[in-house]
C-alpha positions as CSV (number, residue, x, y, z in Angstrom):
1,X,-72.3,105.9,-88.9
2,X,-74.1,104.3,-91.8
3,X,-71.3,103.5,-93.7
4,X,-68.7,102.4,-90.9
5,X,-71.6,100.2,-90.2
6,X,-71.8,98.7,-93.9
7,X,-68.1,98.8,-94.1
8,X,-68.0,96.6,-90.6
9,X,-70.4,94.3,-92.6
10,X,-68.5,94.0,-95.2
11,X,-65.4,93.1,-93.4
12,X,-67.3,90.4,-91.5
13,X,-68.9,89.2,-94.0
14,X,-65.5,88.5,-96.2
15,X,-63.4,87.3,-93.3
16,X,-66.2,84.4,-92.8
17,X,-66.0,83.7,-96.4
18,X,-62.4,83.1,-96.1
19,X,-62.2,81.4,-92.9
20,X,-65.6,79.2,-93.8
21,X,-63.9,78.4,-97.6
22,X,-60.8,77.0,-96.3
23,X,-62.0,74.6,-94.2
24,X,-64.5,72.8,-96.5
25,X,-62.3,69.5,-99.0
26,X,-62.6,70.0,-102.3
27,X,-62.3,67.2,-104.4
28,X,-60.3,67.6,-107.3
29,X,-61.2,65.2,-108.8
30,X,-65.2,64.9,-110.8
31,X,-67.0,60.8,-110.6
32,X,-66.6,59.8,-113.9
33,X,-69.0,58.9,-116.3
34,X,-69.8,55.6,-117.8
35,X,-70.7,55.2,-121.4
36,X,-73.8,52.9,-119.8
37,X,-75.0,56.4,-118.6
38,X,-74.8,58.8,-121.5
39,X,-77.7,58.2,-123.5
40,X,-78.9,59.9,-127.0
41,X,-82.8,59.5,-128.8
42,X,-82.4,57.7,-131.9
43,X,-85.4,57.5,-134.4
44,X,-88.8,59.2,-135.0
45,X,-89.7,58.2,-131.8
46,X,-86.8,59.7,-129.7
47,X,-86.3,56.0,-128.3
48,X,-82.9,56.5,-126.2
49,X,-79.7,54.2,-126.5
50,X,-77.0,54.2,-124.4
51,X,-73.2,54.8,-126.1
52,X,-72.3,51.9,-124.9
53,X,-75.0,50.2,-127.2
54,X,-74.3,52.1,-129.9
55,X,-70.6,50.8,-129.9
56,X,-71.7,46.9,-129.9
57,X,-75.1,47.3,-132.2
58,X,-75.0,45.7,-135.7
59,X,-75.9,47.7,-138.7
60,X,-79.0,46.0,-139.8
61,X,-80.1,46.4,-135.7
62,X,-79.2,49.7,-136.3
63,X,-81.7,50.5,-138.8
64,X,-84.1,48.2,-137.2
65,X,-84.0,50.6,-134.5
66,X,-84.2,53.7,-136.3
67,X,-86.6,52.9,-139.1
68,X,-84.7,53.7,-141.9
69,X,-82.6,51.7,-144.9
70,X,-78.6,52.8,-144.8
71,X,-77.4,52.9,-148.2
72,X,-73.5,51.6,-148.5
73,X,-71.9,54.5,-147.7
74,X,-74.0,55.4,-144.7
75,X,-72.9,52.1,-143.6
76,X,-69.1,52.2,-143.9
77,X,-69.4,55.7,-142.0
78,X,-71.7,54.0,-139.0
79,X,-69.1,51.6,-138.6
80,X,-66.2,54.3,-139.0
81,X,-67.7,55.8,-136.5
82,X,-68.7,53.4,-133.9
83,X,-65.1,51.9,-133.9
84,X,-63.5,55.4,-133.0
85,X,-66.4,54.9,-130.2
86,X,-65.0,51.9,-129.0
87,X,-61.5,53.2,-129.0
88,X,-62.9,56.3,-126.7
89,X,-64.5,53.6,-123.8
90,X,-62.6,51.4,-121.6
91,X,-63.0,48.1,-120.6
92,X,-64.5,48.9,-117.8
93,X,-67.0,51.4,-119.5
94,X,-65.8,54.5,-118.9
95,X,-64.4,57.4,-121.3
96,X,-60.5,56.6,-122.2
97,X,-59.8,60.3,-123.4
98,X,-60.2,63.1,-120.4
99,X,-61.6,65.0,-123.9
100,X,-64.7,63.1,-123.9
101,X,-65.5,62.7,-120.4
102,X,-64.6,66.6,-119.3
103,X,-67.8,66.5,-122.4
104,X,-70.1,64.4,-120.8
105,X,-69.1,65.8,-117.0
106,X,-70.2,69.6,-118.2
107,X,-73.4,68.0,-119.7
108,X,-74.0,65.9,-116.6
109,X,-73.1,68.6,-114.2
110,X,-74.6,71.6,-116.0
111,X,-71.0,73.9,-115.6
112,X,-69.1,74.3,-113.4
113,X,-68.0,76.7,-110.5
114,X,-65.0,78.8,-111.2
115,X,-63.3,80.5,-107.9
116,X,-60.7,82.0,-110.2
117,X,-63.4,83.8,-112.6
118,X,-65.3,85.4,-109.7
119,X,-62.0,86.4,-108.0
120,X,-61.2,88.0,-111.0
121,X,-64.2,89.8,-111.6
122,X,-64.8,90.5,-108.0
123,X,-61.1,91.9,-107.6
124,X,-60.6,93.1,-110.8
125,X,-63.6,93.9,-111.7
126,X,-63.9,94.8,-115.4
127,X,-60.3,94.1,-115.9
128,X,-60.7,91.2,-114.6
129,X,-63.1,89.7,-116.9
130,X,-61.0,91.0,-119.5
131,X,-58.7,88.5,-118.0
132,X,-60.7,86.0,-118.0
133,X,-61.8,86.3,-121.7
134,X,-58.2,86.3,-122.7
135,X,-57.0,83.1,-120.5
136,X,-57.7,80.0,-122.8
137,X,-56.7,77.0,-120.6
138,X,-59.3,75.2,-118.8
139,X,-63.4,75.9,-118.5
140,X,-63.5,79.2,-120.3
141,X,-67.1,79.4,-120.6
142,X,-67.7,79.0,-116.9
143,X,-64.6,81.1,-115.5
144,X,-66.3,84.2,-118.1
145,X,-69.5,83.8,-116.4
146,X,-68.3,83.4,-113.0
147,X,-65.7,86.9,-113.8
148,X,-69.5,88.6,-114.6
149,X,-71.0,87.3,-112.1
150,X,-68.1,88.4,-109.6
151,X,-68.2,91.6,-111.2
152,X,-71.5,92.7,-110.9
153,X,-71.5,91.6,-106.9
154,X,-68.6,94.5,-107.4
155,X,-69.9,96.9,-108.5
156,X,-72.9,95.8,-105.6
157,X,-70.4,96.2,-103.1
158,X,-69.0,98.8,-104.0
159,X,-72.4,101.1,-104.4
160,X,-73.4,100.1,-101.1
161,X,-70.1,101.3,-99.6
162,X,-70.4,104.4,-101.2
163,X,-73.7,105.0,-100.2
C-alpha cells in the first residue's frame, strides 16, 4: 500500500509539472545590459566607474582617478584597450558582441537555469551528467550543475520508490 501510495505521488506530482511547465512563456530572449550599468572599483579606494566611463576617460583623468603615474607604455596599452572597449558598445550603450553581454548577463543574473541539464540528470541520471560534461555548446557550467542537481533528485526518487 505504501508504495502504490508514493508511486500515485509521484505520478501526480510529474504530470503537474508537465501540465504547469507548458503553460508558463518563456522568454527567449535575456534584457540586455548597458555598459552605463556594469561597473568595476578602480584605485585604492575601490571608487567604482562605469565601462561606459572608462571608454571616454582621458589618460591623465585616468590616473587622477586612480592615484598612480602611467609610464609610456602603460599608456599606449590603456588606450589599446579602451578603443577595443569602444568597438564592444553601441551607440546606444549596449554590448555590440553577444560574447560580452552573455559575460555581463551570467554576472548580473548569477547563472542560469538549464531544463536540458536537469532532464539529463533526472532521466539519465549518472549517464546523463556524463552527457552533459561532454556537450560543449551553450552554458556548460550551468547545464553540469543543473545534470547534478537532477541527478541527485534521482536517485531521491528513486529511494523513495523503493522504499
Amino acid at each position: 500500500m505504501k508504495k502504490a501510495f508514493i508511486l500515485f505521488l509521484l505520478i501526480a506530482v510529474v504530470s503537474a509539472t508537465y501540465s504547469s511547465a507548458s503553460t508558463i512563456p518563456i522568454s527567449s530572449t535575456s534584457p540586455s545590459i548597458k555598459a552605463t550599468d556594469v561597473y568595476l572599483p578602480i584605485g585604492k579606494n575601490g571608487q567604482l566607474i562605469s565601462l561606459m566611463e572608462l571608454s571616454e576617460i582621458k589618460v591623465k583623468d585616468y590616473e587622477a582617478f586612480t592615484g598612480k603615474k602611467m609610464n609610456f607604455r602603460a599608456k599606449v596599452n590603456f588606450k589599446m584597450k579602451q578603443r577595443e572597449l569602444k568597438k564592444n558598445i553601441n551607440y546606444d550603450g549596449t554590448f555590440s558582441k553577444k560574447k560580452v553581454e552573455k559575460y555581463f548577463n551570467k554576472a548580473a543574473l548569477g547563472g542560469a537555469f538549464s531544463l536540458s541539464g536537469l532532464a539529463l540528470g533526472l532521466f539519465l541520471s549518472l549517464i546523463g551528467v556524463l552527457i552533459a560534461y561532454l556537450i560543449t555548446k551553450g552554458d556548460k557550467k550551468g547545464r553540469v550543475t543543473w545534470a547534478w542537481i537532477g541527478a541527485a533528485i534521482g536517485f531521491i526518487i528513486w529511494g523513495a520508490v523503493l522504499i
